[in-house]
C-alpha positions in Angstrom: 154.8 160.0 255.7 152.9 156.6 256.9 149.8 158.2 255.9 151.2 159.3 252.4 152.6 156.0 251.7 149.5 153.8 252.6 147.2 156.5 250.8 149.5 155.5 247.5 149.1 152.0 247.9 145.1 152.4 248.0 145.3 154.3 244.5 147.8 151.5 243.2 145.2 148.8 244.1 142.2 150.3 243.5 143.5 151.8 239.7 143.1 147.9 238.4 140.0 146.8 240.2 138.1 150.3 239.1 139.2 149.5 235.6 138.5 146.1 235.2 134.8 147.4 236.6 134.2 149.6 233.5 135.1 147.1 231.0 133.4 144.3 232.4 130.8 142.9 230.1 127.3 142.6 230.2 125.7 139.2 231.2 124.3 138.2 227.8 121.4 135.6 226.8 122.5 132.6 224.8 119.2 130.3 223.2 118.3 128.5 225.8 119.3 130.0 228.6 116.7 131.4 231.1 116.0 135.1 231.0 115.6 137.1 234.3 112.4 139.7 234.9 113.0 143.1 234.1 110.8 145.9 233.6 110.9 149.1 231.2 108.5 151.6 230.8 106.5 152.4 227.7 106.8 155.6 225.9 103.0 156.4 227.1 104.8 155.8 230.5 103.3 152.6 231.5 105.4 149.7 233.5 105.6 146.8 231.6 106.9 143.6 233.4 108.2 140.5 232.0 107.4 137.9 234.1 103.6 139.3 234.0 102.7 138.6 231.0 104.3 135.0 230.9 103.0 134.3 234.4 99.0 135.3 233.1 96.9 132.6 232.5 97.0 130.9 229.8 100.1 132.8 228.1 102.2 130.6 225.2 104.6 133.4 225.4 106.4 137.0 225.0 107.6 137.8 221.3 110.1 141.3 221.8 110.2 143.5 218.4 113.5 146.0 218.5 111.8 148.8 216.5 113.2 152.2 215.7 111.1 155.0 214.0 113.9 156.4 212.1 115.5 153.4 210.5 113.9 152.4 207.0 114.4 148.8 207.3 112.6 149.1 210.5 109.4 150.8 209.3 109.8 148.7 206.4 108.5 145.7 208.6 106.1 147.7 209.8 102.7 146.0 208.4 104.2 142.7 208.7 105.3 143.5 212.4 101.2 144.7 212.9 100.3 141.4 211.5 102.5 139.1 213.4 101.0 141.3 216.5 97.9 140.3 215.5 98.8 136.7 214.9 100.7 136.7 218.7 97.5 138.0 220.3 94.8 135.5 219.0 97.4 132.9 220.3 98.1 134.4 223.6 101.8 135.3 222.9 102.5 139.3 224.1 104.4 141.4 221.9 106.0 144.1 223.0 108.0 146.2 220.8 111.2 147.9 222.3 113.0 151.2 221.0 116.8 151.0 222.0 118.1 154.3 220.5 119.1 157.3 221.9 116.8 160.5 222.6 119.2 162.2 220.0 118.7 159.6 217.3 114.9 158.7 217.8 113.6 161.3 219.9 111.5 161.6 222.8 109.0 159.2 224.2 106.1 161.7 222.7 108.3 162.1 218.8 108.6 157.4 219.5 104.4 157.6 220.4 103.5 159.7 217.8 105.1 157.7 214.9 103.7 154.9 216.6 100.2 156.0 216.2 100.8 157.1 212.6 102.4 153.6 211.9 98.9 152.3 213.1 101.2 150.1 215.7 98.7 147.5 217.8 101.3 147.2 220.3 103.2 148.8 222.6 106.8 150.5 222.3 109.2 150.3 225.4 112.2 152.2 226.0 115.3 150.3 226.6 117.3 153.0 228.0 121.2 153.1 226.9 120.1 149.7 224.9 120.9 147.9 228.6 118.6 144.9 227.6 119.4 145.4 224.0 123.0 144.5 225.4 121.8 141.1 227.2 119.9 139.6 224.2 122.5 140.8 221.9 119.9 142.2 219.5 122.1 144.1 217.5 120.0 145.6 214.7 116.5 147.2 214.3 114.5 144.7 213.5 115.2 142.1 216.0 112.5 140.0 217.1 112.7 137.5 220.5 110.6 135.0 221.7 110.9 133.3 225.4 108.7 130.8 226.5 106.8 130.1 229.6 109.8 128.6 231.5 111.1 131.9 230.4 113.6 130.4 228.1 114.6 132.4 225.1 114.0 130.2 222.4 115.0 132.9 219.3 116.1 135.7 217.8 116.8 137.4 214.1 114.8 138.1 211.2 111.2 138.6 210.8 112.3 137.5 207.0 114.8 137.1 204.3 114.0 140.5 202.4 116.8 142.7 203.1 120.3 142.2 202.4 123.5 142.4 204.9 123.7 146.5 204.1 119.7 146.9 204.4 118.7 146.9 201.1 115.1 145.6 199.5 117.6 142.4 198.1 114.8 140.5 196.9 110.8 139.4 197.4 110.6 137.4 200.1 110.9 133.3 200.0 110.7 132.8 203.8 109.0 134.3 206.8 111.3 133.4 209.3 109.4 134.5 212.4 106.2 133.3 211.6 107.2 129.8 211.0 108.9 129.8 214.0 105.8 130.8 215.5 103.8 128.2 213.7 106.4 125.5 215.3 106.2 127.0 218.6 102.5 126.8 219.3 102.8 123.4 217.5 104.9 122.4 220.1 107.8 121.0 217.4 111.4 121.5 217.4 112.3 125.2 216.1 113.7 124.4 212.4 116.1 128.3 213.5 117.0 129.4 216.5 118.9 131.7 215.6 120.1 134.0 212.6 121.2 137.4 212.3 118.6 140.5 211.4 119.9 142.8 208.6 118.7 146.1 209.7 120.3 149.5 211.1 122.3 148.9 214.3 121.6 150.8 217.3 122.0 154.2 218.2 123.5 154.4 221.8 123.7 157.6 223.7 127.4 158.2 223.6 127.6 158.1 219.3 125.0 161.2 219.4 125.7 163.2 222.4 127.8 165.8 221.6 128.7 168.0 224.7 128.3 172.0 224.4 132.0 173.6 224.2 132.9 174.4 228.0 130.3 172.1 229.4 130.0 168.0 229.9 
């Protein structure tokens, strides 16, 4: 009976803590706070570290480009993204493009390399799986860009520009590239005019919204 009673008591206690375990949130980045190392893989299955790059000699910088294959906004932004890529590199800022979706939205790594290719992308594409670093920089669409400094501060995130509207759409020509004047600030060493303003794009596509289990199974 003793055993009974002090096995219920366990369960009582154990009910709260295991829930309050699965709704805890994940420990986002704010502008200015410091950003921790972290590595992903690339979808050509090469390790890409963080700190790496900004540690190199001579580095300015790490810009991050949330990308997605499938989403027209994002492919959209797909010369101007090879453009800024070109821009980060003769100015020793790494860009690394990372691919949040799920395998049932996007694909595989080899359907994500492939479009790459075609897309005539000059950098590479990470997988964030289950958008777990999508979640601490609060990128919430695709495109998102990032930029941390040296001292590994993140110093933005939003738009590469003003030409799509909330829902997407082609709104209008462009009247401001965003990103690359915050890049022209940045290596000018000035205060960044934005440091942060929302990307219209399409929002992720997490594992649970597209797996659907097989009748009978999990």
């Amino acid at each position: 009976m003793k055993k009974v009673l002090i096995l219920s008591l366990i369960l009582v206690f154990s009910i709260p803590l295991l829930s309050f375990a699965q709704v805890a949130p994940v420990n986002t980045y704010s502008i200015g706070d410091a950003v921790e190392n972290f590595t992903l893989m690339s979808v050509d299955g090469k390790p890409y570290t963080f700190y790496s790059h900004l540690d190199k000699e001579g580095s300015k910088g790490v810009l991050l480009m949330w990308v997605s294959w499938k989403c027209p906004i994002s492919n959209n932004c797909n010369d101007r993204m090879i453009k800024i890529a070109d821009f980060c590199k003769k100015n020793n800022i790494t860009f690394l493009g990372i691919n949040p979706n799920s395998v049932y939205y996007d694909g595989t790594n080899e359907d994500i390399l492939a479009a790459a290719n075609e897309a005539g992308f000059n950098f590479p594409v990470l997988r964030d799986w289950n958008a777990i670093y999508t979640d601490k920089f609060k990128s919430v669409a695709t495109p998102t860009a990032i930029l941390i400094d040296t001292d590994k501060i993140l110093r933005y995130r939003g738009r590469i520009d003003d030409s799509h509207g909330w829902l997407g759409r082609q709104s209008k020509p462009i009247t401001e590239h965003t990103l690359m004047n915050v890049l022209d600030e940045f290596l000018a060493g000035k205060e960044l005019s934005v440091t942060d303003i929302r990307s219209a794009g399409c929002t992720i596509k997490r594992l649970s919204q597209y797996y659907k289990p097989p009748k009978g199974g999990k």
